[in-house]
C-alpha positions, -999 to 999 in steps of 0.1 A, spaced: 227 -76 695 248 -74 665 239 -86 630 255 -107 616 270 -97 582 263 -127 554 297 -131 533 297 -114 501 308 -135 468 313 -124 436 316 -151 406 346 -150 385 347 -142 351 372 -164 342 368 -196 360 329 -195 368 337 -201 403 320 -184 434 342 -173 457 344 -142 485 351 -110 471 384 -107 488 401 -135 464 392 -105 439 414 -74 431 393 -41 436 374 -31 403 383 -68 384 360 -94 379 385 -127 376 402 -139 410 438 -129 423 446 -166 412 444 -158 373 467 -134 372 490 -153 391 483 -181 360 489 -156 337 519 -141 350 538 -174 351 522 -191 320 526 -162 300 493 -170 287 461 -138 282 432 -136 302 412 -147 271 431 -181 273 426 -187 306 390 -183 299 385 -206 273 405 -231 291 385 -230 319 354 -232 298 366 -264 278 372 -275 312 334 -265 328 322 -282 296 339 -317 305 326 -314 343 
């Protein structure tokens, strides 16, 4: 009988959110979704972060 495998996450530096390694490009450690922010806010990682962690802090 097979194993089965327990799904692998990987936290995101950017958001602090757990999430499956595949919502993560190879060798990155912020989700697929961040750059997608970043692409169409125009905004850098680094302000993405501390949004998130003003954000975190309000939660």
């Amino acid at each position: 009988m097979a194993r089965a495998r327990k799904n692998q996450t990987k936290v995101c530096t950017v958001t602090g959110v757990e999430t499956s390694v595949n919502n993560f490009y190879a060798k990155q450690n912020h989700v697929k979704a961040v750059d997608n922010l970043r692409r169409n806010s125009n905004a850098t990682k680094d302000q993405l972060q501390r949004m998130f962690n003003q954000i975190n802090n309000y939660a």
